[in-house]
Structure formats: structure tokens, C-alpha cells
C-alpha positions in Angstrom: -23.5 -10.2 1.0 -20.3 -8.7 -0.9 -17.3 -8.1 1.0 -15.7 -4.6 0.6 -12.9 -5.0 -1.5 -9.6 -3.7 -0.4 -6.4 -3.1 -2.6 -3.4 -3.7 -0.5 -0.2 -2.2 -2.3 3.3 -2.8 -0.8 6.3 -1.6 -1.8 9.7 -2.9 -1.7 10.0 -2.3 2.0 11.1 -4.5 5.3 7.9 -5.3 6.3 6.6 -6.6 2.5 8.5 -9.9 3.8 5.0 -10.1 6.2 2.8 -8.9 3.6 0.5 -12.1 3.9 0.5 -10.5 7.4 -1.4 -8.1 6.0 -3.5 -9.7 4.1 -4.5 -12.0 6.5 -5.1 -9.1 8.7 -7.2 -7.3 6.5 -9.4 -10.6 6.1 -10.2 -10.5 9.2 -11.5 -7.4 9.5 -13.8 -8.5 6.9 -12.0 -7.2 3.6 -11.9 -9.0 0.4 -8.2 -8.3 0.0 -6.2 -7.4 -3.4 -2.6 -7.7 -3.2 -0.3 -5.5 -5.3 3.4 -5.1 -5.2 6.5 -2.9 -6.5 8.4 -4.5 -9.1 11.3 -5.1 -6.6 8.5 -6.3 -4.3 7.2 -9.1 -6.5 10.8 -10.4 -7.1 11.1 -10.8 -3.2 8.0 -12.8 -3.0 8.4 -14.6 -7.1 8.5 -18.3 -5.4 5.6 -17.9 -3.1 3.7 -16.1 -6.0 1.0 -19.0 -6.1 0.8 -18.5 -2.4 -0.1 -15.3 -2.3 -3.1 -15.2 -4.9 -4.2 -18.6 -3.1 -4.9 -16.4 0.3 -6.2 -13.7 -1.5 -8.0 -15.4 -4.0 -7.3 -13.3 -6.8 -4.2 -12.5 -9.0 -1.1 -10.6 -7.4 -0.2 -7.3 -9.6 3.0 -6.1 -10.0 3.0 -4.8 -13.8 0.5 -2.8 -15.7 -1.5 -4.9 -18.4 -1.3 -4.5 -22.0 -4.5 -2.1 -23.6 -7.3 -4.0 -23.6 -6.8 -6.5 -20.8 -8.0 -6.8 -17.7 -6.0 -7.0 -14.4 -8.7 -9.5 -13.5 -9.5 -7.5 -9.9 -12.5 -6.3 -8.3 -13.8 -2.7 -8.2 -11.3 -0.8 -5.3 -13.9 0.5 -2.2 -10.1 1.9 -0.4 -7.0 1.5 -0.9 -4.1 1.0 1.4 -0.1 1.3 0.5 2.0 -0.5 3.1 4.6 -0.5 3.6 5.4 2.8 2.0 9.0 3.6 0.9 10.7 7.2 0.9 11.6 6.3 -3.0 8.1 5.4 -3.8 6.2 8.6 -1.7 8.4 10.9 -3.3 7.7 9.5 -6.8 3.9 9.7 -6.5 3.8 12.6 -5.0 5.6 14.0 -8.2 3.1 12.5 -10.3 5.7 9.7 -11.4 3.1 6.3 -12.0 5.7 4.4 -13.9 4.9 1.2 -11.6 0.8 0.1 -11.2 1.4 0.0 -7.2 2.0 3.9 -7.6 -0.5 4.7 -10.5 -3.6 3.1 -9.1 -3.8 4.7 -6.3 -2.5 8.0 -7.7 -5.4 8.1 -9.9 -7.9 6.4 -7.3 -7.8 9.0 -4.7 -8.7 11.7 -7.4 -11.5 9.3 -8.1 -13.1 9.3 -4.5 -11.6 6.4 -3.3 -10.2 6.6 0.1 -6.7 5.9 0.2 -4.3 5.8 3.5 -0.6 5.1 2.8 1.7 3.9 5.6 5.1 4.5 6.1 8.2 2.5 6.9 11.6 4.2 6.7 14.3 5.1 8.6 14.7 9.0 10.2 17.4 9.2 7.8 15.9 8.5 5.0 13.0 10.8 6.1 14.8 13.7 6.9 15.6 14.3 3.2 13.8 17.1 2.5 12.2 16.0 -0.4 10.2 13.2 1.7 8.6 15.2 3.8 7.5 17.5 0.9 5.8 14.2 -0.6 3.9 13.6 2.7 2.7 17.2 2.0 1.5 16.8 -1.3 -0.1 13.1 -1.1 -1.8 14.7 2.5 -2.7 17.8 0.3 -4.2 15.2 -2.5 -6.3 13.3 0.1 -4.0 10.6 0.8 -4.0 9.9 4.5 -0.9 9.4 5.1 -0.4 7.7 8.7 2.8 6.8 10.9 2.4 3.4 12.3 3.5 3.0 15.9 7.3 2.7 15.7 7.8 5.0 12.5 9.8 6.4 11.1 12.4 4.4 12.5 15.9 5.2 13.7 18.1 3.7 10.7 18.7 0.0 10.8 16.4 -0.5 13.6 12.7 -0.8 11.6 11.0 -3.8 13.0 9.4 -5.1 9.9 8.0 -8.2 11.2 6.1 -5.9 13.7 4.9 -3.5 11.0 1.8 -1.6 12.2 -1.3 -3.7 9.9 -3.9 -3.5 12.1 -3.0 0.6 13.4 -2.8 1.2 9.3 -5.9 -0.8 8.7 -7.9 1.4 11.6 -7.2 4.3 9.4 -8.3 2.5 6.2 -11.7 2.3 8.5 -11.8 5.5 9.9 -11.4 7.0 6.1 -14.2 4.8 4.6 -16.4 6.1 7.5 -15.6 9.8 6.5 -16.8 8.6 2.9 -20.0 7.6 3.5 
């Protein structure tokens, strides 16, 4: 029997330094886990690259491909973005896909894919009005958007190596479940 397959997509946020935190977490609840980073993310993680598609057993994306070739992962059954930035909510929820962490699952959750994005950012950085219009719009898209315990965060006091995995993962569950 096939394992679900689950697209894990962080962006450049405190608790990507855990990401194979993440992954490992999502293994365990029985996910075949996809990992795909920001730009920014993937340079924070460019000497452990090998590491990282040896745990998930599958290449780590942090660039679109050229026409015609293939990213070389499985079919998506959800989707989960964490951690989620303010700079990265806002630009997907304004249809801005310029990175393939934003534009898969931009496109995916018009596609029926469930998708759940998790947070990590500062009350600071959230109170910008334009963030919490972007929780709007991806909520009002079918993105379940879901605080982690902990979030947001007053500033400089995010504990990233405490991030929420398993709490964001539950929701990952929960919106598969609704699915079927």
C-alpha cells in the first residue's frame, strides 16, 4: 500500500532551521513527505541539501523547472506551508507565484487539494494590515490557515525550535478528512 503523499513547503522563517523536524514528523504520521523551500530557505539549508532529499527520499524544490521537465515528485494528496511568513502570505494571497513554494499551492487548492498553511511571525509583523487581509483571502480561497500554539508571536520571542508540526499536521488531517 501507497503512502499519501504530502508536500511540505517552508518558507524562509525561524522554524525552517527544524524543517527535518517536520519532515520527520510528518513520516510518522504515515506521510510520504515532499519537501519544498523559498529561495532564501534553500540557501539556509544548501550544505545539508543531500540530507534533506536522503530523509525524504525525493528531490528538495526550491526553483521552478524549465518547460518540459519534471520536478521529479509525486502526485500532492495535501499540502502544508510551514512555517508561513507575513512576506510570503501576503504575496499569495495577491496572486504573486513568482517562487514554486507559493505557486504550487496557489494553484493546488483551486485544484481540490487540501491545503493548510501555518503561521510564524511576530504581532508586529501581523498587525500590518495588509497580513491580516491575506489570511482573509487565502481562508476565503480554501486555504486553512491555522495558528500554531504560540503564534503569532510577540516580536523576537518566536520559539522556532518549538514550532507547532504536529498541531499543523492535525489540521493537514482534519482537512483531508473533510475531503473525502
Amino acid at each position: 500500500m501507497t503512502r499519501p503523499v504530502l508536500y511540505l513547503i517552508a518558507t524562509a522563517a525561524g522554524p525552517t532551521q527544524h524543517v527535518d523536524d517536520g519532515v520527520r514528523a510528518a513520516q510518522a504520521a504515515g506521510w510520504d513527505t515532499c519537501l519544498l523551500l523559498t529561495p532564501t530557505a534553500a540557501t539556509w539549508w544548501a550544505e545539508s541539501m543531500v540530507e534533506l532529499e536522503s530523509l525524504t527520499g525525493h528531490p528538495v524544490r526550491h526553483r521552478y523547472t524549465l518547460p518540459g521537465q519534471s520536478g521529479g515528485l509525486p502526485k500532492a494528496d495535501a499540502i502544508l506551508v510551514a512555517p508561513l511568513t507575513t512576506t510570503s502570505a501576503c504575496k499569495w494571497a495577491a496572486g504573486l507565484t513568482d517562487t514554486v513554494a507559493l505557486g504550487i499551492p496557489a494553484e493546488a487548492v483551486h485544484l481540490g487539494v487540501p491545503v493548510v498553511a501555518a503561521p510564524f511571525w511576530s504581532t508586529a509583523l501581523g498587525a500590518q494590515p495588509a497580513v491580516g487581509r491575506a489570511v482573509e483571502t487565502l481562508r476565503e480561497q480554501g486555504v486553512r490557515v491555522v495558528f500554531t500554539e504560540g503564534e503569532p508571536h510577540l516580536p523576537k520571542q518566536g520559539a522556532a525550535s518549538k514550532f507547532g508540526w504536529s498541531q499543523a499536521l492535525d489540521e493537514v488531517e482534519r482537512a483531508v478528512g473533510a475531503g473525502r
